[in-house]
C-alpha positions in Angstrom: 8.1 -1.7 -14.3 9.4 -1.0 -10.7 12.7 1.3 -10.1 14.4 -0.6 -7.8 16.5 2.6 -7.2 16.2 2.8 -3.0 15.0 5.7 -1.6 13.6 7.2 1.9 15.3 4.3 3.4 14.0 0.8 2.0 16.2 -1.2 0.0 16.5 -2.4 -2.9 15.9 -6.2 -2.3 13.2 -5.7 0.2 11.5 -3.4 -2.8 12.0 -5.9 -5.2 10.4 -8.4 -2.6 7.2 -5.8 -1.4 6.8 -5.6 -5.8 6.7 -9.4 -5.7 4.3 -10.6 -3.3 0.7 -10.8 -4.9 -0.4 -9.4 -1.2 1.1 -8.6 2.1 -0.1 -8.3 5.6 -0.2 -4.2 6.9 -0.9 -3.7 10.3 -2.5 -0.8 12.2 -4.0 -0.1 15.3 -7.0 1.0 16.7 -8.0 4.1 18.4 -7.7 2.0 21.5 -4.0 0.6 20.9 -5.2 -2.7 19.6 -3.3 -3.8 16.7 -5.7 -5.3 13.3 -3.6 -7.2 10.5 -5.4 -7.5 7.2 -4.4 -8.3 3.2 -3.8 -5.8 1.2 -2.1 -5.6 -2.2 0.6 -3.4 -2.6 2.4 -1.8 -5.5 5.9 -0.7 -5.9 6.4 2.9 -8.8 9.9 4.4 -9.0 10.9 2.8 -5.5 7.9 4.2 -3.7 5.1 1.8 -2.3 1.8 2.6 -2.3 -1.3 0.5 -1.4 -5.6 1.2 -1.8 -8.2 0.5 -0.1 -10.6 -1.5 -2.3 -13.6 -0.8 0.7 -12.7 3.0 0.0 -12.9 5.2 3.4 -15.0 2.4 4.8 -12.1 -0.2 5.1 -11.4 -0.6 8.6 -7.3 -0.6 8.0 -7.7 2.8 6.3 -9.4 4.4 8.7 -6.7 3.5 11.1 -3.8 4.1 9.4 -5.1 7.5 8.5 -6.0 8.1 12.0 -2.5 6.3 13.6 -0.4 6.7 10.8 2.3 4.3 11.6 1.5 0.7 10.7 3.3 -2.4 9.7 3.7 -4.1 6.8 4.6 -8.0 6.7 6.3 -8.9 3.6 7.0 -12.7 3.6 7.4 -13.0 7.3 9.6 -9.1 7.9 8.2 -6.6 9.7 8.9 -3.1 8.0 7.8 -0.1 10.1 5.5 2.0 7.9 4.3 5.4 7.6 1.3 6.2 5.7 1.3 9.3 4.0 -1.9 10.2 1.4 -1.3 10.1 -2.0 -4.0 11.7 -3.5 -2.4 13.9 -6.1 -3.2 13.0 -9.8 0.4 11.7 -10.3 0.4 9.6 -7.6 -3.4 7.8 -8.2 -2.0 7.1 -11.9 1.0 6.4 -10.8 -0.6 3.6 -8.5 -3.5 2.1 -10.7 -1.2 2.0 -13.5 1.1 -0.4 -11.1 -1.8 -2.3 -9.8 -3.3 -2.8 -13.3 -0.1 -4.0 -14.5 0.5 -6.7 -11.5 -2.9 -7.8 -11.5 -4.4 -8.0 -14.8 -6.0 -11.2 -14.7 -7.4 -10.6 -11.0 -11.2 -10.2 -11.5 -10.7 -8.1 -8.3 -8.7 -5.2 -10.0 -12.1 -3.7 -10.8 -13.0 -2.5 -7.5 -9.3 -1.1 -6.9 -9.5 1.1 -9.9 -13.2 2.3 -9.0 -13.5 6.4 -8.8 -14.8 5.9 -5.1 -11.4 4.3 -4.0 -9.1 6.6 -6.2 -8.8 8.8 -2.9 -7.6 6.6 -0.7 -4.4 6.4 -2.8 -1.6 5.9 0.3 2.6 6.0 0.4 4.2 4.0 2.9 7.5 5.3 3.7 9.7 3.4 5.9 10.3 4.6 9.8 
């Protein structure tokens, strides 16, 4: 279950939304300022949100949020100003899959999230 305890900022309806959504819109930008908008699913676990990229360092999103680390997330039409921070810590991967596993169990796709390849690119978006 999520915590819908607010922290770092983000309250706790628009957590309760961001757990919701099957998939939101994140947005990042590229080394040359231009913004890219892509689907991502995105897990809330004791008020934090994280997100994965299923492509693993390959996904283009990742490599710009790791390179610009301020993004966008788009959560039923808001814009919430985002920070990515990595998560790669043991706690934190668990902490994630376990989320992802329990919001989409029946999603053929889950497979690929929970892959040892894309355990690393475990982020925390922290509001700005």
């Amino acid at each position: 279950m999520t915590d819908p305890t607010p922290t770092a900022g983000l309250q706790a309806d628009l957590l309760e939304r961001i757990a919701r959504e099957e998939e939101v819109d994140i947005e990042t930008w590229s080394a040359a300022g231009e913004p890219h908008r892509t689907i991502v699913w995105v897990v809330v676990h004791d008020a934090k949100v994280y997100v994965r990229s299923y492509r693993g360092e390959r996904g283009r999103w990742y490599r710009e949020i790791r390179t610009e680390p301020h993004g966008t997330l788009i959560v039923a039409g808001e814009r919430v100003p985002v920070q990515a921070v990595p998560a790669g810590d043991e706690e934190s991967i668990a902490a994630c899959s376990a989320t992802l596993e329990r919001k989409y169990a029946d999603d053929p796709a889950l497979r690929a999230m929970l892959h040892p390849d894309v355990l690393g690119t475990t982020l925390r978006l922290d509001p700005v």
